[in-house]
C-alpha positions as CSV (number, residue, x, y, z in Angstrom):
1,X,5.2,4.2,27.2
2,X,2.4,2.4,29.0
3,X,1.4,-1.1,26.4
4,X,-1.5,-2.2,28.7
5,X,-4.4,-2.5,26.3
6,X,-2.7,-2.7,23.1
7,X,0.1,-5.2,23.1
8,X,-3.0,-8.5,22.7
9,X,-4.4,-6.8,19.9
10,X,-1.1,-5.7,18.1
11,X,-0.3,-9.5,18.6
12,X,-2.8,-11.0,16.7
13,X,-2.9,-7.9,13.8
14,X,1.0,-8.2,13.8
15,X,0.2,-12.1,13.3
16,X,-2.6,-11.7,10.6
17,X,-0.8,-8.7,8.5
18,X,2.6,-10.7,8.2
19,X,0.3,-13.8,7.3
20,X,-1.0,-12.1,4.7
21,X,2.5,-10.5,3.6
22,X,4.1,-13.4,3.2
23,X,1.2,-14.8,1.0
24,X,1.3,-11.6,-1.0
25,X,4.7,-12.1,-1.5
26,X,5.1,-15.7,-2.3
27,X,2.0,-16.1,-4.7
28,X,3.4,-12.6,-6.5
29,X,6.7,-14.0,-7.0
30,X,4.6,-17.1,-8.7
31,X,1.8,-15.5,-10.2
32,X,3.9,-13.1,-12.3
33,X,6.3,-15.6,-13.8
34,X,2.6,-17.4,-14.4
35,X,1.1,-14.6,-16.4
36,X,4.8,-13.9,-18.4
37,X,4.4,-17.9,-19.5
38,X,0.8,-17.8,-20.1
39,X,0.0,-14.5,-21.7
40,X,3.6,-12.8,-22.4
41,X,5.1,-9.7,-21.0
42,X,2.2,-7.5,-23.2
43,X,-0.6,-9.4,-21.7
44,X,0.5,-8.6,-18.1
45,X,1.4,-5.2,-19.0
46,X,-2.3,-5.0,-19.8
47,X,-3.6,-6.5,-16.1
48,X,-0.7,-4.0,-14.6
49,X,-2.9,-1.2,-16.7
50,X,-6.1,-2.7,-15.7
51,X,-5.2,-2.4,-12.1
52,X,-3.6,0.5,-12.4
53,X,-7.0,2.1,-13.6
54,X,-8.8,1.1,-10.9
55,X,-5.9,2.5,-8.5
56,X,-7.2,5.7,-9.7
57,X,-10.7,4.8,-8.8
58,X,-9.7,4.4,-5.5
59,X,-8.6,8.4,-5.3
60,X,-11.8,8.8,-3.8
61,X,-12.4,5.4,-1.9
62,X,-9.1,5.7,0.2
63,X,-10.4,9.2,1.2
64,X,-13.6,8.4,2.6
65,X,-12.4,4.9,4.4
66,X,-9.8,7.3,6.0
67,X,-12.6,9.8,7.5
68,X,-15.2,7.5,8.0
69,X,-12.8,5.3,10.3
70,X,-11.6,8.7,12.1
71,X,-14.8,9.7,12.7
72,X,-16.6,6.3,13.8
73,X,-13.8,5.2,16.4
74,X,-13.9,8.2,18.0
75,X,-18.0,7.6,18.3
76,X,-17.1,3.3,19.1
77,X,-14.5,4.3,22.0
78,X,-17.4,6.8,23.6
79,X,-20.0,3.4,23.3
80,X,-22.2,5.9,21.2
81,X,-24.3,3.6,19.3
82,X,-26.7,5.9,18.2
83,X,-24.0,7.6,16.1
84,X,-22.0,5.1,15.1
85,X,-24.7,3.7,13.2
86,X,-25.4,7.0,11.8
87,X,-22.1,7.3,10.5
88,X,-22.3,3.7,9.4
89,X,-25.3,4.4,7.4
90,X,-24.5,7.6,6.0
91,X,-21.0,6.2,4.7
92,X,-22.4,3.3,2.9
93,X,-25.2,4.7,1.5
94,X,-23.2,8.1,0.5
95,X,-20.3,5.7,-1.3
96,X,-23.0,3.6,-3.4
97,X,-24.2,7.1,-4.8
98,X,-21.1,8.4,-5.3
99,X,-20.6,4.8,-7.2
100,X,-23.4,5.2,-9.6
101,X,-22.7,9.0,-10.3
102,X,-19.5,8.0,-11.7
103,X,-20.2,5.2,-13.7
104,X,-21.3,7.1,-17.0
105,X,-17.5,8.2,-16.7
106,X,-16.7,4.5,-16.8
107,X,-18.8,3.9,-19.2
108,X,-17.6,6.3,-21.7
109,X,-14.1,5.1,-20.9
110,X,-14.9,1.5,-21.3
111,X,-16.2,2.5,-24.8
112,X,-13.3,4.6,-26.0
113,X,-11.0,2.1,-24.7
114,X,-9.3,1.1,-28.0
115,X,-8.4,5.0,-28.3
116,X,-7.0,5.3,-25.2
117,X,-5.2,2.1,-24.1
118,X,-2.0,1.2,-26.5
119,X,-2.4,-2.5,-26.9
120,X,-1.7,-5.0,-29.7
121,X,-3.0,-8.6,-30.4
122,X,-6.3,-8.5,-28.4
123,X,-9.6,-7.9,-29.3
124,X,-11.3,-4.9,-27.8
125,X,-14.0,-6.7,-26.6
126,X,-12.1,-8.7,-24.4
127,X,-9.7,-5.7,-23.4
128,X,-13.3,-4.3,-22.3
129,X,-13.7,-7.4,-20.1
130,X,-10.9,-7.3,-18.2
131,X,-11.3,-3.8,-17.2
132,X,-15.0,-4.3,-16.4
133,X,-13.9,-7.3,-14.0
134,X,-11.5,-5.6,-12.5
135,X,-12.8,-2.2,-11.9
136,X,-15.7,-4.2,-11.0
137,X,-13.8,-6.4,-8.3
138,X,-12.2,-3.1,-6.9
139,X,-15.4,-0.8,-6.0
140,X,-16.3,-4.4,-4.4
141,X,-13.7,-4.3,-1.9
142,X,-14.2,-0.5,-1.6
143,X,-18.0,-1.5,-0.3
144,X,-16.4,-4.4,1.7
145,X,-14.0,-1.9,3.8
146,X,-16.8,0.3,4.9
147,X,-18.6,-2.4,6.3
148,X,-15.7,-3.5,7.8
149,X,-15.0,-0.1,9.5
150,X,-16.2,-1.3,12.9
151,X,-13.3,-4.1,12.7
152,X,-10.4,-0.5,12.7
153,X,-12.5,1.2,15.2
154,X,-12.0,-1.9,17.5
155,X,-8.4,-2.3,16.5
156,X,-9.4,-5.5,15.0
157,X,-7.0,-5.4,11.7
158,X,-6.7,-8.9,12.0
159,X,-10.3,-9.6,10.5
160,X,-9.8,-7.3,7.5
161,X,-6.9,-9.1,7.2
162,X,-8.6,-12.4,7.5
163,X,-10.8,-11.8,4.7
164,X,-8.4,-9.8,2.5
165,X,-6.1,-13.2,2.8
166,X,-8.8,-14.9,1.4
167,X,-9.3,-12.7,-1.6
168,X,-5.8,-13.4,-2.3
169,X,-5.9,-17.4,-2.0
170,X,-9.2,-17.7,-3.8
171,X,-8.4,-15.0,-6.8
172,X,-4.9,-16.5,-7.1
173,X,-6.2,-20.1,-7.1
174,X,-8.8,-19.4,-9.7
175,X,-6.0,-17.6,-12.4
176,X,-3.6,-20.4,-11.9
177,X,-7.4,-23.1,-12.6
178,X,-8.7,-20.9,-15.2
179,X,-5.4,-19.8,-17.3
180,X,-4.4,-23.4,-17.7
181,X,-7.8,-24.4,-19.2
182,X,-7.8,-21.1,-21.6
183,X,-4.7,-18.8,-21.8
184,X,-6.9,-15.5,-22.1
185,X,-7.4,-12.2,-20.8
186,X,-10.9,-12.4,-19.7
187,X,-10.1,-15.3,-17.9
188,X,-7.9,-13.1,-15.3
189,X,-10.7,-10.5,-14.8
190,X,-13.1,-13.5,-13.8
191,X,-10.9,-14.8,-11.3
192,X,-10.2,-11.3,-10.0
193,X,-14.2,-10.6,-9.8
194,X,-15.3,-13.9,-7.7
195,X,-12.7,-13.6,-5.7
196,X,-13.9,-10.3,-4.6
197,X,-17.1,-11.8,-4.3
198,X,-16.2,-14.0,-2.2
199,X,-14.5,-11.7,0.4
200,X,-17.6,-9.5,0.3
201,X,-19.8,-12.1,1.3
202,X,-17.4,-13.1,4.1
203,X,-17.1,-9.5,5.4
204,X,-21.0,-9.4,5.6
205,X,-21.2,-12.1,7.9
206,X,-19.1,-11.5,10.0
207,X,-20.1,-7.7,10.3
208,X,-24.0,-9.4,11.3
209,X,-22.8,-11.3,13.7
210,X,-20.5,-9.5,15.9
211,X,-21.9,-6.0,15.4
212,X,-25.8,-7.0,15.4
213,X,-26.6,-3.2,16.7
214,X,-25.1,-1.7,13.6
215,X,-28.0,-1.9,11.0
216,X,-27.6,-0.2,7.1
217,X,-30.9,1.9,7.5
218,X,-32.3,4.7,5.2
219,X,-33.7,6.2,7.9
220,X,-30.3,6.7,9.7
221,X,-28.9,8.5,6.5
222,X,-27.6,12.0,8.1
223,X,-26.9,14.7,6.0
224,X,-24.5,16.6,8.6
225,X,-22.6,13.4,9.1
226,X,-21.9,13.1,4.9
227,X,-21.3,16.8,5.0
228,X,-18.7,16.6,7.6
229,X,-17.2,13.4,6.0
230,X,-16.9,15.1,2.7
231,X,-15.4,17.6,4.0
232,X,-12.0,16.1,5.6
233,X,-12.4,13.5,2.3
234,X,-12.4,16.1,0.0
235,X,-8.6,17.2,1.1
236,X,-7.8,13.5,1.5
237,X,-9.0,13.2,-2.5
238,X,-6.6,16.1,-3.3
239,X,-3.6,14.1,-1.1
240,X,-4.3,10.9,-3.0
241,X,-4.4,12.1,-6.6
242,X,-0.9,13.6,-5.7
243,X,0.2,10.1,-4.5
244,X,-1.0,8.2,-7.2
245,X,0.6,11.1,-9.9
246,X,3.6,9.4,-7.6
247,X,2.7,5.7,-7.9
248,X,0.3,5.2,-10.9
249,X,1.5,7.5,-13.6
250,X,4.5,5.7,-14.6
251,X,2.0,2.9,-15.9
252,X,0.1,5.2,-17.9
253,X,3.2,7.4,-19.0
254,X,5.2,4.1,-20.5
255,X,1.5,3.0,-21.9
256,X,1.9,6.2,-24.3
257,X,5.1,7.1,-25.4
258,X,6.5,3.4,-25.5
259,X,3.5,1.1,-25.7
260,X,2.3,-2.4,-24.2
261,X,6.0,-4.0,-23.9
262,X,7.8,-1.5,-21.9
263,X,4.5,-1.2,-19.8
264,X,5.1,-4.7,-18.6
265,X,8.7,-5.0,-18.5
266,X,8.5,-1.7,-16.0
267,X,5.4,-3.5,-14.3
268,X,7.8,-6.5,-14.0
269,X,10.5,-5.2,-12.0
270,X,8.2,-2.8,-9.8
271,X,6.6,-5.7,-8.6
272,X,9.2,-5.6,-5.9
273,X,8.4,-2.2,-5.3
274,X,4.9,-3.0,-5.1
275,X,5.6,-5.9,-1.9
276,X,7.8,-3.2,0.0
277,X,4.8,-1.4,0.1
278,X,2.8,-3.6,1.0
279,X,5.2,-4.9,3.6
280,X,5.5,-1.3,4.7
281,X,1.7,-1.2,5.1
282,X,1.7,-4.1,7.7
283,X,3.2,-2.4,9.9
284,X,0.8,1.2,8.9
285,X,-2.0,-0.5,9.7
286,X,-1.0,-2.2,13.2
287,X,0.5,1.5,14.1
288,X,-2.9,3.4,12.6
289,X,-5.4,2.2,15.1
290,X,-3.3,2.9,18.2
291,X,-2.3,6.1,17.1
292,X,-6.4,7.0,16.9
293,X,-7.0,4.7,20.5
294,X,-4.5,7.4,22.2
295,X,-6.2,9.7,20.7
296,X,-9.6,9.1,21.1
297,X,-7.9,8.9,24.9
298,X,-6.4,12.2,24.9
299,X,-3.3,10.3,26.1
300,X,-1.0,12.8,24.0
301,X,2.2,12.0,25.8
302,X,2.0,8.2,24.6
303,X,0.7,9.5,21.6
304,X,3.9,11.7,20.9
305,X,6.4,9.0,22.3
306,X,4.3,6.2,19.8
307,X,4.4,8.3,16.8
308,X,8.5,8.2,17.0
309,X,8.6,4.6,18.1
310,X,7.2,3.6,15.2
311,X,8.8,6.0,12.1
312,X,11.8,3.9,14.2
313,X,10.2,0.6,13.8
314,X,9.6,1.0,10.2
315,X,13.0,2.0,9.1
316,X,14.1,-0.7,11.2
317,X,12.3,-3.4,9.4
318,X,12.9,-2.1,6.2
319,X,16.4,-1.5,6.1
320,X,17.7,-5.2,5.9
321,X,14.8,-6.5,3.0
322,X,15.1,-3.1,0.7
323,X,19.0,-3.0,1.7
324,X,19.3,-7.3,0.4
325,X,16.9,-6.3,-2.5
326,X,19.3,-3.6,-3.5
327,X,22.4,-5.3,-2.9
328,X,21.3,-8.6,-5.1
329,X,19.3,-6.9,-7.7
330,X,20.6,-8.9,-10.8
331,X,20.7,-12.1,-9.0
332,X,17.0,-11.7,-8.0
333,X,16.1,-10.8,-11.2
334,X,18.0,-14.0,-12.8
335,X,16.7,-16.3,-10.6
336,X,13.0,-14.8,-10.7
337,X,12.4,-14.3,-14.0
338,X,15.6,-15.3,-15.9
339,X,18.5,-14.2,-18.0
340,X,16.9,-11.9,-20.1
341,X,15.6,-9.7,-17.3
342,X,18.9,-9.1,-15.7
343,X,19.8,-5.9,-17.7
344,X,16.8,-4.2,-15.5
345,X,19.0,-4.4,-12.5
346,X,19.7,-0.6,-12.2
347,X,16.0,0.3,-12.6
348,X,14.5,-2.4,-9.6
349,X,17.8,-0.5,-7.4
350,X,16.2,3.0,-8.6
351,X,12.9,1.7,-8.1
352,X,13.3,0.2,-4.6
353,X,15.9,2.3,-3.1
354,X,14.8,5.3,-2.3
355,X,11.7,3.5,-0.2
356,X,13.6,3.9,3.0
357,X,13.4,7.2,2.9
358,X,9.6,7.3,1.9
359,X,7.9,4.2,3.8
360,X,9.8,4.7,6.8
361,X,7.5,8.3,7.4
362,X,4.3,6.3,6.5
363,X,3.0,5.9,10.1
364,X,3.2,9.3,11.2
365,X,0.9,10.3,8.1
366,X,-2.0,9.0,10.5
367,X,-1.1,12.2,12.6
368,X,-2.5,14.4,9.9
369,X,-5.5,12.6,9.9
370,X,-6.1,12.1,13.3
371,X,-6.0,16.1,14.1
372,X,-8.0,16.8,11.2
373,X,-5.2,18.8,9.7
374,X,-5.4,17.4,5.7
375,X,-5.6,20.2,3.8
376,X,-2.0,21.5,3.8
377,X,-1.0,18.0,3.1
378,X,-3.3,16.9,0.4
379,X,-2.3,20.3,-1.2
380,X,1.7,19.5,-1.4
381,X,1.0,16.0,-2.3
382,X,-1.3,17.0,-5.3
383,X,1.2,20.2,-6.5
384,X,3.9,17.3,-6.0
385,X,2.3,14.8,-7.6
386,X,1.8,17.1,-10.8
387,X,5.4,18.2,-11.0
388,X,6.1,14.0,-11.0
389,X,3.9,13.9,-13.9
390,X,5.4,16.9,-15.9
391,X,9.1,16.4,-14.7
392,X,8.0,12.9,-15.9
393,X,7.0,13.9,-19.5
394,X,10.2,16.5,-19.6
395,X,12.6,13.8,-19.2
396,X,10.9,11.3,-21.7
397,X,10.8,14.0,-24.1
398,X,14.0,15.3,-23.4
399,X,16.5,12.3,-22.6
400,X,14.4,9.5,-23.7
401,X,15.7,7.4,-21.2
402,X,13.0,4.6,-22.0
403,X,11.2,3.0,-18.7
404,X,14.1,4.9,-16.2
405,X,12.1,8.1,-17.0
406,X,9.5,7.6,-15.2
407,X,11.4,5.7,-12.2
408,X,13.9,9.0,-11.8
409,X,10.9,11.7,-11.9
410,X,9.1,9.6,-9.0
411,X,12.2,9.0,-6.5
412,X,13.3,13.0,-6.9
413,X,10.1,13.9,-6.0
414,X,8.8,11.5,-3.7
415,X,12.2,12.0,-1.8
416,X,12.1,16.0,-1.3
417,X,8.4,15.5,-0.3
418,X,8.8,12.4,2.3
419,X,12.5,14.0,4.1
420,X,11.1,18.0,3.9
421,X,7.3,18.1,4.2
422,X,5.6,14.9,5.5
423,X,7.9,15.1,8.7
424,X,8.1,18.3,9.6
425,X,4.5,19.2,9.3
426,X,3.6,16.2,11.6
427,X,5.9,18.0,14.0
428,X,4.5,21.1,13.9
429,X,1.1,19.5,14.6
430,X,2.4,18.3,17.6
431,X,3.9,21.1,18.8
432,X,7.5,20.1,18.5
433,X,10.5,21.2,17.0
434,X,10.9,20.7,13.2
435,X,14.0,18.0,13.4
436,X,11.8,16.1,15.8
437,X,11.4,12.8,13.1
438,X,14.8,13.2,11.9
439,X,16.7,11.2,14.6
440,X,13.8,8.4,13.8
441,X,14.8,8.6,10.2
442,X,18.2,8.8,10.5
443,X,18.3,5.4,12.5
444,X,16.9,3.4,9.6
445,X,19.3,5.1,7.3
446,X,22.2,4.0,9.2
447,X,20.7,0.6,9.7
448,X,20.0,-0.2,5.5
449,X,23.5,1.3,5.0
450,X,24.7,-1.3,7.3
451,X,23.1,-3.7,5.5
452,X,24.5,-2.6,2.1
453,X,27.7,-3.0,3.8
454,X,27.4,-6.9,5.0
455,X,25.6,-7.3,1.6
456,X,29.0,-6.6,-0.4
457,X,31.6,-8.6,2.2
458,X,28.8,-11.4,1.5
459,X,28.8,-10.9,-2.3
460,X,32.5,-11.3,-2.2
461,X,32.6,-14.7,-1.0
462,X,29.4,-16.2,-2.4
463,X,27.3,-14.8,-5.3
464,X,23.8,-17.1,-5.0
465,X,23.3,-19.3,-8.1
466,X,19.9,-20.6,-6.6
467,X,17.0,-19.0,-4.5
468,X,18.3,-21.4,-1.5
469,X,21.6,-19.3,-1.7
470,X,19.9,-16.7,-1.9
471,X,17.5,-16.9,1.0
472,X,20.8,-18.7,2.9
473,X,22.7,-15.3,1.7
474,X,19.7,-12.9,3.3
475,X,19.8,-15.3,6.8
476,X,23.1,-14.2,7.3
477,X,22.8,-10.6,6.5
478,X,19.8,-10.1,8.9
479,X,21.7,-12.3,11.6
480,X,24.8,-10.2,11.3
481,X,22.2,-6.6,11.1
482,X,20.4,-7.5,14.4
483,X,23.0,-6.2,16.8
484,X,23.1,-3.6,15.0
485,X,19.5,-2.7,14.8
486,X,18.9,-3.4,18.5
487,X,22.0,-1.4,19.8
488,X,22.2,1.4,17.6
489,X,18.7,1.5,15.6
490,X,17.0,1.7,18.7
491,X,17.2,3.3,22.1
492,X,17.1,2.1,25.9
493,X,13.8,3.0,26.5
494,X,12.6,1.4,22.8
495,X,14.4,-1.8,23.5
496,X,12.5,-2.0,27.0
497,X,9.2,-1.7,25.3
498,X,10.0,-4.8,22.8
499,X,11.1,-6.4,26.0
500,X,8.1,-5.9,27.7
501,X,6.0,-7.0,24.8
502,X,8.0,-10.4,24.4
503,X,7.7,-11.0,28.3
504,X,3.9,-10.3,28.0
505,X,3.6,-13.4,25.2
């Protein structure tokens, strides 16, 4: 598989992504230890809500960033100017309507929100705040990825990452500044809001200068461009309520039948699920560009041949963190948060488990995209998504099995549909057999269960008392994993490729 052309820019996204990884990573392990001192386990149960809220939000946002950037690369890679700037316009201008037609829906929530939200020892005027801030700060960054569109069509992830790492450092700097002068609420949605004030204004300046033919103009608002958008978003919407019925609902689920506590213990302990995924999507949005470069290209031999490498590559990078994280669950937990959040071991294993299976098909959900062929998926990710939320309610109602209800509904589900559906349908697209992915998947598989193995013969010698044992403990796992994962995970002509790109640097 030919590399000439993409290896530079995967570089420098590879670089920039694990940058800001490793940031989200580090200032979450800090932050939520922060908020637990600060404002209790209730209070950050009611910023996991908050967030969670305007997750839901983004049910349409994800959507149209997904067919806008389809459909303006393939205009950038043909150097038609003319359209990409319709499309530009059109997208921006379509997505601040869309804004204000929702927000009497907003508004009605943001009034009824004492009937809606279980809470206890706030006053609803500040629980109004801090969704106000933080819904606010989200439809912010929504605006902010449109106009940084051009930056995917050019396979520049590394600026969107730029500017998304500097959200983080600013938002996080001002809760740790503004919680120590006033342990309150509203005092998290401001740092959340000028934060993502901040990163708009820097993706606006940058978007001027190096893309000074790309102009937000009335006049370039075309109704056949929104009318095709909305069309391949529309399916896209569908898709995305079933994946946050996966993600989300547990939030909302513990809010009601067991109140503000259990919301943030859960919220607690997913927070590890949370960084997989976003180390997951590191690597999603390196592998998204190139999969729409080839193409844009009609190369459909690399295409095919990339599309495996990387469901390989994923389950390959994930095996040894989610394979450590479920191996040490109740040490993490003890040395993260303490003694008293060690019982939760079996529901961080439950919760994090099952993700190498489901994040190691994540790049070849760009194939669906690409071809245009959303419907069939957003359909079986919505039905899915609504027998999580009713197997979800069954098994609270039936076994009351507290904040493992939730977390047992979403791996079943999320399981059959990541190992039956997502795979084979991306084969059929391509015109290859149905087991075409499997191999991929299998690889990682065998990999993490590696891992689980060297993770007990480490545990039986040493069992980390401290996070430098700890980290010490992971170092020799992944040391003892990488022949492993370069002789068995991957294959002669994969090895060549990394080989290739490490000569190249």
């Amino acid at each position: 598989m030919s590399t000439k052309g993409v290896s530079y820019e995967m570089s420098l996204n590879l670089g920039t992504n694990f940058l800001a990884l490793v940031l989200n990573i580090l200032l979450g392990l800090v932050v939520v230890p922060f908020y637990i001192a600060k404002i209790g386990v209730d209070g950050y149960g009611i910023i996991a809500l908050a967030t969670s809220f305007s997750s839901y939000l983004s049910i349409i946002t994800i959507a149209i960033d997904a067919a806008v950037g389809r459909n303006f690369t393939l205009a950038m890679r043909k150097d038609d100017h003319a359209t990409s700037n319709a499309i530009y316009s059109s997208s921006i201008i379509s997505a601040t309507l869309l804004i204000v037609a929702i927000l009497p829906l907003i508004a009605w929530f943001l009034y009824k929100i004492d009937s809606v939200i279980s809470y206890q020892g706030y006053a609803v005027g500040e629980m109004r705040w801090v969704f106000i801030a933080i819904i606010t700060s989200f439809v912010l960054t929504f605006i902010r990825g449109l106009f940084l569109v051009p930056a995917f069509a050019s396979n520049k992830i590394y600026i969107q990452r730029i500017i998304a790492i500097l959200e983080i450092v600013v938002r996080t700097a001002l809760i740790f500044l503004l919680l120590n002068t006033s342990a309150n609420l509203s005092m998290i949605g401001i740092a959340f809001f000028l934060a993502s004030l901040v990163s708009f204004a820097g993706a606006l300046i940058w978007i001027i200068r190096k893309y000074p033919f790309l102009k937000l103009r009335i006049a370039s608002f075309d109704k056949q461009i929104v009318k095709y958008v909305a069309s391949m978003s529309f399916w896209l919407v569908i898709n995305q309520i079933g994946t946050l019925l996966f993600i989300n609902i547990d939030i909302i689920l513990l809010n009601h039948y067991y109140g503000p506590t259990a919301t943030g213990e859960f919220s607690t302990v997913a927070q590890w699920h949370t960084l997989l995924r976003s180390f997951a999507g590191v690597f999603v949005a390196i592998f998204t560009p190139v999969v729409y470069k080839y193409y844009a290209e009609k190369d459909f031999n690399n295409l095919l041949k990339f599309s495996r490498y990387s469901v390989v590559a994923m389950g390959a990078v994930l095996a040894v963190p989610i394979g450590i994280i479920v191996a040490y669950s109740d040490v993490i937990l003890k040395l993260w948060i303490g003694e008293k959040f060690v019982h939760f071991y079996p529901l961080m294993i439950l919760l994090t488990g099952h993700l190498i299976f489901n994040l190691s098909v994540l790049p070849i959900l760009s194939i669906n995209a690409v071809y245009n062929k959303v419907k069939t998926p957003g359909l079986t990710s919505f039905f899915c998504g609504i027998l999580n939320l009713v197997l979800g309610i069954l098994i609270i109602k039936y076994f009351d099995l507290g904040i493992y209800s939730v977390a047992i509904a979403s791996a079943i589900l999320l399981t059959l549909k990541n190992l039956i559906f997502s795979p084979t349908y991306a084969a059929r697209i391509l015109n290859q057999r149905f087991w075409f992915y499997y191999p991929s998947i299998g690889r990682g598989m065998a990999l993490f269960l590696w891992v689980l193995l060297m993770s007990w013969c480490c545990r039986h010698f040493l069992v980390p008392g401290s996070w430098a044992t700890m980290c010490l403990s992971g170092l020799i796992i992944g040391a003892v994993s990488l022949p492993f994962a370069w002789f068995v995970t991957l294959n002669k002509e994969q090895r060549l490729l990394i080989e290739k790109l490490i000569r190249r640097r």
